[in-house]
C-alpha positions as CSV (number, residue, x, y, z in Angstrom):
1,X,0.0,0.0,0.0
2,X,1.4,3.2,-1.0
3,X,1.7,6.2,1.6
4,X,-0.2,9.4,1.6
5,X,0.9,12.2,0.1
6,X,0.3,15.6,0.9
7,X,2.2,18.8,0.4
8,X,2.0,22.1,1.8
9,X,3.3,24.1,-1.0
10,X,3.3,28.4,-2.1
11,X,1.9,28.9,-5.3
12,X,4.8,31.1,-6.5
13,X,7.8,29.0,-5.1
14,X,9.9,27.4,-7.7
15,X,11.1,24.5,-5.5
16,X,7.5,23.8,-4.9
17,X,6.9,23.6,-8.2
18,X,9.9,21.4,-8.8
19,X,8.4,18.9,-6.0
20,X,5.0,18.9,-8.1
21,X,6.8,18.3,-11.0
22,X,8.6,15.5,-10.0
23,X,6.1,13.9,-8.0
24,X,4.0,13.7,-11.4
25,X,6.8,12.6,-13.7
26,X,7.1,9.5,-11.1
27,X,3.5,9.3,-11.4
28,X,2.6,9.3,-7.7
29,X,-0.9,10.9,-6.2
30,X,-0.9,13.4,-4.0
31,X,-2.7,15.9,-2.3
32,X,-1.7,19.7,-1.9
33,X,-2.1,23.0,-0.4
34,X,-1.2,26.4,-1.9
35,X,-0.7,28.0,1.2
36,X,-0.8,31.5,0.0
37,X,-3.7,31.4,-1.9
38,X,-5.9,30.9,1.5
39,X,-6.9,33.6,3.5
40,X,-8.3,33.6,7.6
41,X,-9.1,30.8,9.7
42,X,-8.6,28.4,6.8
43,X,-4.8,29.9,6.5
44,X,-4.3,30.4,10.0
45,X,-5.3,26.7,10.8
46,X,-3.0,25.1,7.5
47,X,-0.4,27.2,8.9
48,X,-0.9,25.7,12.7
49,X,-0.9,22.2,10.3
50,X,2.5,23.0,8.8
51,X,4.5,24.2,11.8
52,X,3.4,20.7,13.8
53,X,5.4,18.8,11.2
54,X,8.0,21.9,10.0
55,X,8.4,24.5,12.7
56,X,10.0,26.4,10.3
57,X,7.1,26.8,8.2
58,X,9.3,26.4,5.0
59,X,8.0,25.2,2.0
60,X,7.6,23.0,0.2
61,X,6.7,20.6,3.5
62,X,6.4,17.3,2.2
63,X,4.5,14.5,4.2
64,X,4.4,11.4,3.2
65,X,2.7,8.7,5.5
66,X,4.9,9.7,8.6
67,X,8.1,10.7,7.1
68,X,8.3,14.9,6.6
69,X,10.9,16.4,4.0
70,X,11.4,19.7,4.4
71,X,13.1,21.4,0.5
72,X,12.7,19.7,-2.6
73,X,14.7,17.0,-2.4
74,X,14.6,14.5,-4.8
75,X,17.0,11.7,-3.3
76,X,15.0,11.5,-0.7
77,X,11.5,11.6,-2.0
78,X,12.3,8.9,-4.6
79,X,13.4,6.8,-0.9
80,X,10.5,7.9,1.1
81,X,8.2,6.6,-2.2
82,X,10.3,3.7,-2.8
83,X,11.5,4.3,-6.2
C-alpha cells in the first residue's frame, strides 16, 4: 500500500513547483495545499498544520505517510516513495 501524500506548498515558489513536477513525472498521487492562496481561519489553521510537522514553516513541506521532508529533495522523495 502506498503512503499518503500531501504537500503544503506556495503557489509562487519554484522548489514547490519542482516537487509537483517530480512527483508527477514518477506518477505518484498526492494531495496539496497552496498556502498562500488561502486567506483567515482556513490559512491560520493550514499554517498551525505545517508548523506541527516543519516549525520552520518552510516550503515545500512534504509528508508522506509519517516521514516529513522539508526542501525539494529528490533523493529523498524517490526513498521515502520507494523508487
Amino acid at each position: 500500500m502506498e503512503e499518503p501524500i500531501k504537500i503544503y506548498t506556495l503557489s509562487t515558489c519554484s522548489h514547490c513547483k519542482a516537487t509537483k513536477k517530480f512527483l508527477d513525472k514518477c506518477q505518484v498521487q498526492y494531495e496539496f495545499q497552496d498556502v498562500d492562496l488561502l486567506q483567515g481561519k482556513e490559512r491560520a489553521a493550514i499554517l498551525e498544520d505545517v508548523k506541527k510537522w516543519n516549525p520552520r514553516c518552510s516550503f515545500p513541506t512534504i509528508i508522506i505517510g509519517d516521514k516529513v521532508i522539508v526542501g525539494y529533495k529528490e533523493e529523498e522523495i524517490k526513498e521515502a516513495i520507494g523508487l
